[in-house]
C-alpha positions as a Markdown table, in Angstrom:
| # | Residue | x | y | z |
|---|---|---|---|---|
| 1 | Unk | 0.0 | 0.0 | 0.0 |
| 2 | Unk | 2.5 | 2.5 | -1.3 |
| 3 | Unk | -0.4 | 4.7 | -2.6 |
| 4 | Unk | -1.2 | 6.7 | -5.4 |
| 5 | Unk | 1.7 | 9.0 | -5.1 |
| 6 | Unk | 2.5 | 11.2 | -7.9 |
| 7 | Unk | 4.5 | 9.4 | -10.3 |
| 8 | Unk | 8.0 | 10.7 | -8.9 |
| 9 | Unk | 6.6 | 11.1 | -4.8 |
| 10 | Unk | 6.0 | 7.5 | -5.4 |
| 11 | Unk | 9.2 | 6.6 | -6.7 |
| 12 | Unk | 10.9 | 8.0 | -4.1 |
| 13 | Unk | 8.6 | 6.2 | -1.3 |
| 14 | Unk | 9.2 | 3.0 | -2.7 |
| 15 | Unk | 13.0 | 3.4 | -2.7 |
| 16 | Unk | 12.8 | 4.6 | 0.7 |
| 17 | Unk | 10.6 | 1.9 | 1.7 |
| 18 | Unk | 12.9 | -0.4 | 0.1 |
| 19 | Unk | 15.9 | 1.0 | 1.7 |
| 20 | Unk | 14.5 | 0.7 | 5.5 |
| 21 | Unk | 12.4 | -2.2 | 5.1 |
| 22 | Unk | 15.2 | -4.2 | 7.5 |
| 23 | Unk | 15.2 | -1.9 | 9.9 |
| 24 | Unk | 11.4 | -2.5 | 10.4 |
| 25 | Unk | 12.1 | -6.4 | 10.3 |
| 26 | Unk | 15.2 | -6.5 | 12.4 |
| 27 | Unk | 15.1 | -6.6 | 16.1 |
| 28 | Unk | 11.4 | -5.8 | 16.4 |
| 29 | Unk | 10.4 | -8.7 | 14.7 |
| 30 | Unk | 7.0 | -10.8 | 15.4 |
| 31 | Unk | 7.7 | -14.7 | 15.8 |
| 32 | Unk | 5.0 | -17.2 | 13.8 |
| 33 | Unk | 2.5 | -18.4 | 16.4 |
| 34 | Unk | 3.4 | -22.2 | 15.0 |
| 35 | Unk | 6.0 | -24.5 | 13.0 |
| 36 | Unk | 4.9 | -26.3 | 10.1 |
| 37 | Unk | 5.7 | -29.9 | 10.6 |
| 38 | Unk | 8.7 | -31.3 | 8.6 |
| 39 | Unk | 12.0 | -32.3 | 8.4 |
| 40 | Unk | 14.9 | -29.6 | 8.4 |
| 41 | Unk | 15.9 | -28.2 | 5.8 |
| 42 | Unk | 18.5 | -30.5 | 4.2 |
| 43 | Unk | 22.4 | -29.0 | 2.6 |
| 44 | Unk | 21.2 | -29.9 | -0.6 |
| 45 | Unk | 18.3 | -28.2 | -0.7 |
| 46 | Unk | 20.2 | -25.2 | 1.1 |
| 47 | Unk | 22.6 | -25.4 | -2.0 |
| 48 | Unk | 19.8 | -25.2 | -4.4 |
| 49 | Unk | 18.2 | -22.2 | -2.8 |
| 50 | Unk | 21.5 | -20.5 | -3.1 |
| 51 | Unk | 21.9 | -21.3 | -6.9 |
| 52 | Unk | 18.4 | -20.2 | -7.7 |
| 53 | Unk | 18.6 | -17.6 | -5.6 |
| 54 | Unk | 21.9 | -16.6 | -7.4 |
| 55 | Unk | 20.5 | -16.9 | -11.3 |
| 56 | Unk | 17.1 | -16.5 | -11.2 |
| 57 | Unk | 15.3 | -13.4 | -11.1 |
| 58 | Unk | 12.1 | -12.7 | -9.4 |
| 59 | Unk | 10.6 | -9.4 | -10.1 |
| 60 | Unk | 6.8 | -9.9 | -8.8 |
| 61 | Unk | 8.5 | -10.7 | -5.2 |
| 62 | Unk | 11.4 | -7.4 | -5.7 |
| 63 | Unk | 8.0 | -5.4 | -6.7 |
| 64 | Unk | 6.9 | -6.0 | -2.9 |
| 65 | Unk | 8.7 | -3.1 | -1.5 |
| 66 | Unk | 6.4 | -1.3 | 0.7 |
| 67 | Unk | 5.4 | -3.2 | 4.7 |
| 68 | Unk | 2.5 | -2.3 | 6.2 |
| 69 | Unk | 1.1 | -4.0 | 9.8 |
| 70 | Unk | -2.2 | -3.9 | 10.7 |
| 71 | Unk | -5.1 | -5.8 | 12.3 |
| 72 | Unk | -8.3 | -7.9 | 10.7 |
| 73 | Unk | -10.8 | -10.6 | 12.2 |
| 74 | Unk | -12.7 | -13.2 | 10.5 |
| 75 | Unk | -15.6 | -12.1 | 8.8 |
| 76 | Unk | -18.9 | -11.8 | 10.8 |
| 77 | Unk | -16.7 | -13.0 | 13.9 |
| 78 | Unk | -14.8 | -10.0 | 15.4 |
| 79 | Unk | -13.2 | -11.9 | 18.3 |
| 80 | Unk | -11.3 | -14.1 | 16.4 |
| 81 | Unk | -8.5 | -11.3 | 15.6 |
| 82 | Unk | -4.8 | -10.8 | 14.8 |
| 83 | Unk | -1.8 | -8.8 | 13.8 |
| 84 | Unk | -1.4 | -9.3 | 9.9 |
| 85 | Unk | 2.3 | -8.3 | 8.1 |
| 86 | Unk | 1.1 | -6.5 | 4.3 |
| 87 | Unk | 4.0 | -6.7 | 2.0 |
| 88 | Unk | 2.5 | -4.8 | -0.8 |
| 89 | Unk | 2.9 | -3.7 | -4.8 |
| 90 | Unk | 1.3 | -1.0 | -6.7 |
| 91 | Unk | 0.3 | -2.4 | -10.3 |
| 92 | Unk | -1.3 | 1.9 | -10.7 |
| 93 | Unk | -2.7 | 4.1 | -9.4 |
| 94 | Unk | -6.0 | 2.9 | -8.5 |
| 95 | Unk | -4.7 | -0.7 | -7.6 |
| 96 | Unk | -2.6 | -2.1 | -5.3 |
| 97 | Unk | -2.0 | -6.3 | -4.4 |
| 98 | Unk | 0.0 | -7.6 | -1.0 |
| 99 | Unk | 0.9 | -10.9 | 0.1 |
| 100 | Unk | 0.1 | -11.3 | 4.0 |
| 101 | Unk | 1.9 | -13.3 | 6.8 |
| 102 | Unk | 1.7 | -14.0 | 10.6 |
| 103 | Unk | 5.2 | -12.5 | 11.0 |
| 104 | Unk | 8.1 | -10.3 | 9.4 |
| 105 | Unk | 10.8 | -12.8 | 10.3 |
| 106 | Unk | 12.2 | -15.2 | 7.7 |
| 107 | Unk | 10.1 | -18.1 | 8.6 |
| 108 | Unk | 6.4 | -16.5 | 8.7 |
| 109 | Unk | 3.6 | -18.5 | 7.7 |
| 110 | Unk | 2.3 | -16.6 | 4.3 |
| 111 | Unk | -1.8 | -16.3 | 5.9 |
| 112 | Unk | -3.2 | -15.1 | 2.5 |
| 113 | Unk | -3.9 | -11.7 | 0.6 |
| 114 | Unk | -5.3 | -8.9 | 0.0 |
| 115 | Unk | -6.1 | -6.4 | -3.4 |
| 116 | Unk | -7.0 | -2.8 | -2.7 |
| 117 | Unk | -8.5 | -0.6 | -4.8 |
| 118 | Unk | -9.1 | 3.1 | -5.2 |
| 119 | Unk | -12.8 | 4.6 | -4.0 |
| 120 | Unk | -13.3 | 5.5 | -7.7 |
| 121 | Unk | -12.9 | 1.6 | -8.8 |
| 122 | Unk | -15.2 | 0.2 | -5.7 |
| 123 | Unk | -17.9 | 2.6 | -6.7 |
| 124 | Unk | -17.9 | 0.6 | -10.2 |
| 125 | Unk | -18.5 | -2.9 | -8.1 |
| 126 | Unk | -21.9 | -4.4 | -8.3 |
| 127 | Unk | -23.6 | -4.7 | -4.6 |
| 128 | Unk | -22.6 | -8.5 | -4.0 |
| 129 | Unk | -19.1 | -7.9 | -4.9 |
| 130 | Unk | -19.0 | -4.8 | -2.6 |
| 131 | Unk | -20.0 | -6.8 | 0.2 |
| 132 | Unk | -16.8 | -8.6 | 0.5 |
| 133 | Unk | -14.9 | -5.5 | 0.9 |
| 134 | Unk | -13.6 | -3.3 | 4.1 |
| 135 | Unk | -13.1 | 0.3 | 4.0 |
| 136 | Unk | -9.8 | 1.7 | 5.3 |
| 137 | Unk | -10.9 | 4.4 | 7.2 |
| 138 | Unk | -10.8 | 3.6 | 10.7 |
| 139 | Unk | -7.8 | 1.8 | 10.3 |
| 140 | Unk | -5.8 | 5.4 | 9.4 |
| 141 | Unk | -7.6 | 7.3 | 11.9 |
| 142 | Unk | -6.8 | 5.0 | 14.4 |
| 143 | Unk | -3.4 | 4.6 | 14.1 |
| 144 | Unk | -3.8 | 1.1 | 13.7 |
| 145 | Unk | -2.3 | 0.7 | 10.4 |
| 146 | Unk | 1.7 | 1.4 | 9.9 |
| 147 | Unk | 4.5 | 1.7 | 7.9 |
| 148 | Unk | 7.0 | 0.9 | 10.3 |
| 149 | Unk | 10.5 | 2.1 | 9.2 |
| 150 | Unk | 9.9 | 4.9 | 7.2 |
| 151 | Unk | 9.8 | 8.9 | 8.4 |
| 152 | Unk | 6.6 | 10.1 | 9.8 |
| 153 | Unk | 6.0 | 12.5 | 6.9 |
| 154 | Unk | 6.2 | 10.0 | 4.5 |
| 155 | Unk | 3.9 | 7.8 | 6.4 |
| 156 | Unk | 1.7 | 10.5 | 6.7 |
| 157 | Unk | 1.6 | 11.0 | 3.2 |
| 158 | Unk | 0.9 | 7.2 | 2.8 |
| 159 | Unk | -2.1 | 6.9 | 4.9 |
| 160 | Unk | -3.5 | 9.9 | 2.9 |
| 161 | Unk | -3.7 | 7.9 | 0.6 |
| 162 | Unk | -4.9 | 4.8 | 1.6 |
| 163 | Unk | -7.6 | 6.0 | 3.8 |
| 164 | Unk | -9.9 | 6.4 | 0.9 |
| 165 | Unk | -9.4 | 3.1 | -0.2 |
| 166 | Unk | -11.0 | -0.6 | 0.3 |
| 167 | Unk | -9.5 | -3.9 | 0.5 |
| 168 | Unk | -10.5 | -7.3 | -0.1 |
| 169 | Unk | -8.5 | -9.9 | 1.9 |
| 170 | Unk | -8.5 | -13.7 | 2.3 |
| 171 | Unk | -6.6 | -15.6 | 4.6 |
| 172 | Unk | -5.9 | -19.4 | 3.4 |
| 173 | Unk | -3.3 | -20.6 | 6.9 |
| 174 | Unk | -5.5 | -19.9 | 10.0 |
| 175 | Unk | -1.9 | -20.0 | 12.2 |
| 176 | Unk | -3.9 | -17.7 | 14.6 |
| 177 | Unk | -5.7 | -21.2 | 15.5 |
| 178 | Unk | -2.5 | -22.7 | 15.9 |
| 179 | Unk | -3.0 | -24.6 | 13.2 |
| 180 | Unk | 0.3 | -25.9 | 11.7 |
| 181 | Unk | -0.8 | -26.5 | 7.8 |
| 182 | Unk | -2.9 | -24.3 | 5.3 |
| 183 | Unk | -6.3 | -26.6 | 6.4 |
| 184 | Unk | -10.1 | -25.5 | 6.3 |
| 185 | Unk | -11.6 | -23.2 | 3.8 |
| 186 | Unk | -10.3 | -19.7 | 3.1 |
| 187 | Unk | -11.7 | -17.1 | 5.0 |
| 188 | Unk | -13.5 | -13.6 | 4.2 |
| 189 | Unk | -11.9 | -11.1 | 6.9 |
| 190 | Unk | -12.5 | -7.7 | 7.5 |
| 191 | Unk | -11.0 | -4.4 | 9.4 |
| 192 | Unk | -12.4 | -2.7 | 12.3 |
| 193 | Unk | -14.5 | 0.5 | 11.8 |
| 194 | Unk | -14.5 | 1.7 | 15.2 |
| 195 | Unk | -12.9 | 2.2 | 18.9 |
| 196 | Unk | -13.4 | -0.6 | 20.6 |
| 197 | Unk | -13.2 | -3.6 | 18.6 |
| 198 | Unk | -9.7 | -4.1 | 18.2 |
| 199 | Unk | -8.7 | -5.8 | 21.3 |
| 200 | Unk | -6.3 | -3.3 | 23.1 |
| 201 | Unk | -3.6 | -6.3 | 24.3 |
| 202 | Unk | -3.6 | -6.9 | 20.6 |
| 203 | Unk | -2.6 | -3.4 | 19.6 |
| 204 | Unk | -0.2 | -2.5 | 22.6 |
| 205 | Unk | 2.1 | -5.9 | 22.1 |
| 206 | Unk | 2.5 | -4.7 | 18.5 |
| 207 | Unk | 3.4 | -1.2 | 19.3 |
| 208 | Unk | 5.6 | -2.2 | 22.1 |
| 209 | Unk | 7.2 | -4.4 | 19.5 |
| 210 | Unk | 7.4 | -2.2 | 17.1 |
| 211 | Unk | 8.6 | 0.9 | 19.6 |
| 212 | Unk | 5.1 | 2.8 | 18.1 |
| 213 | Unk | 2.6 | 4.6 | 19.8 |
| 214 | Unk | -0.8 | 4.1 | 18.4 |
| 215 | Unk | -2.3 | 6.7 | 20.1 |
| 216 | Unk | -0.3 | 9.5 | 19.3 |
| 217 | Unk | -0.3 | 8.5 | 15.1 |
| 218 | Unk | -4.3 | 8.7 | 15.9 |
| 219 | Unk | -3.6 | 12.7 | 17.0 |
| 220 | Unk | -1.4 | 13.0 | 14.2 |
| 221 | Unk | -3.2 | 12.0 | 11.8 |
| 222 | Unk | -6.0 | 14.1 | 13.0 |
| 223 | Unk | -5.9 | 16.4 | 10.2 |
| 224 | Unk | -6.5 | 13.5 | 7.6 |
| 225 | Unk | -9.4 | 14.0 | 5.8 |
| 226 | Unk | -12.1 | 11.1 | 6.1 |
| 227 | Unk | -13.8 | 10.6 | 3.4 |
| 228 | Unk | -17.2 | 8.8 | 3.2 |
| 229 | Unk | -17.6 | 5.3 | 3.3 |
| 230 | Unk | -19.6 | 3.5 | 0.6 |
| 231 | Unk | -22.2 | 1.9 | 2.8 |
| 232 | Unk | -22.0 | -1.2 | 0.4 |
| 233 | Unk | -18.8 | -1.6 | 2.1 |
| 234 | Unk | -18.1 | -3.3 | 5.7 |
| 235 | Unk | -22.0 | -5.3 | 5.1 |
| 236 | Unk | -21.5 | -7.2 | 8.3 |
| 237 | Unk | -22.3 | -4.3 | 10.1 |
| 238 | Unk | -25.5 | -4.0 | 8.5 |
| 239 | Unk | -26.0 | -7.7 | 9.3 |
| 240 | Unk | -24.5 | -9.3 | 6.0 |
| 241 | Unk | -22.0 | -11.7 | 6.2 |
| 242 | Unk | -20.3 | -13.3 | 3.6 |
| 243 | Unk | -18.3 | -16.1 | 4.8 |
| 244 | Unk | -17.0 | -19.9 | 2.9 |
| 245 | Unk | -18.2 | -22.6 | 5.4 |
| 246 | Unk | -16.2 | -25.4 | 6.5 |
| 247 | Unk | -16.7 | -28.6 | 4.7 |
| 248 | Unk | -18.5 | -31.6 | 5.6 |
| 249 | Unk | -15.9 | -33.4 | 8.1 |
| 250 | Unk | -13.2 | -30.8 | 7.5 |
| 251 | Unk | -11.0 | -28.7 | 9.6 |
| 252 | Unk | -13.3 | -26.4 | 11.6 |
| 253 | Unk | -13.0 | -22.4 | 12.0 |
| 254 | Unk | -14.0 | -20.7 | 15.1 |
């Protein structure tokens, strides 16, 4: 979510995102709640990392240049909650994709996704499709969501952007559950709207962690316009939940 910059504002952003992106990830990193089962990683395989590693390219994983930590629950079940590490690519202007994990350290558990899109594209949407969509308001005003890493002003300048847009995320490796494999269904999540939902233990770990304080990006982001929200966004508040179930005899969500 390195937003919808001007072409050469962005540049720089991304760079600079780029450039600290380590120092966000270094000693303040999150640990995965769980270990996928296995055996270790064996020298040979090791060896062929290194060699791919050292002759191939990979530019859809260099485009992810821009980390972002927030918060989302499961879809029409707001107690089930967690910390969620965006690693993110703009594709334009008006759309932006980022791969998701349970952690910023080397072995996090990739949780799932999430595309965002500008106001002007989710106003296109038909109602159904808008229903599977959160807005990002609250989550800017809040202070919830953050770049960790980069200067304030050019977070600020970030979450101008992005508070006027809306995501749609999936999560396919419930590790919140504890659950060591990618098992159950994919599920819908969403972001909170307003004080009080996100559980505060939840938010004051992360910004201990990360040596943030919440409360005072909320004041300073004060002067942040909001702009409306679509009401066909965030539908479980008007009762609407869109949520896969589990299957017949399958791994169970909460």
């Amino acid at each position: 979510m390195k937003f919808m910059l001007t072409a050469h504002r962005g540049r720089a952003i991304a760079m600079l995102g780029s450039a600290l992106l380590l120092s966000a990830c270094g000693d303040r990193q999150a640990a995965s709640p769980v270990t996928a089962p296995g055996s270790p990683t064996a020298a040979k395989t090791r060896v062929l990392e290194a060699g791919a590693s050292a002759l191939q390219t990979t530019p859809p994983i260099e485009a992810l240049n821009t980390y972002l930590d927030g918060f989302h629950f499961y879809n029409g079940q707001m107690d089930h909650q967690m910390e969620a590490h965006h690693f993110c690519s703009v594709l334009n202007e008006d759309v932006t994709q980022c791969v998701i994990y349970d952690s910023n350290a080397r072995d996090g558990k990739l949780m799932g996704v999430e595309y965002i899109i500008s106001a002007k594209l989710f106003a296109g949407l038909e109602a159904s499709e808008k229903a599977l969509w959160h807005s990002h308001v609250h989550e800017v005003k809040s202070g919830q969501l953050v770049a960790p890493g980069i200067p304030d002003v050019a977070e600020h300048e970030l979450m101008k952007k992005i508070i006027g847009t809306y995501g749609k995320t999936w999560h396919t490796w419930h590790t919140d559950q504890q659950k060591t494999l990618p098992l159950g269904m994919p599920q819908l999540m969403m972001g909170f709207v307003a004080d009080g939902q996100a559980a505060p233990g939840m938010v004051t770990a992360r910004d201990h962690r990360l040596g943030i304080d919440s409360r005072q990006k909320r004041e300073e982001r004060e002067p942040i316009p909001a702009p409306l929200v679509d009401p066909g966004a965030d539908a479980w508040q008007h009762g609407r939940v869109v949520q896969i179930p589990p299957q017949a005899g399958g791994s169970k969500h909460p």
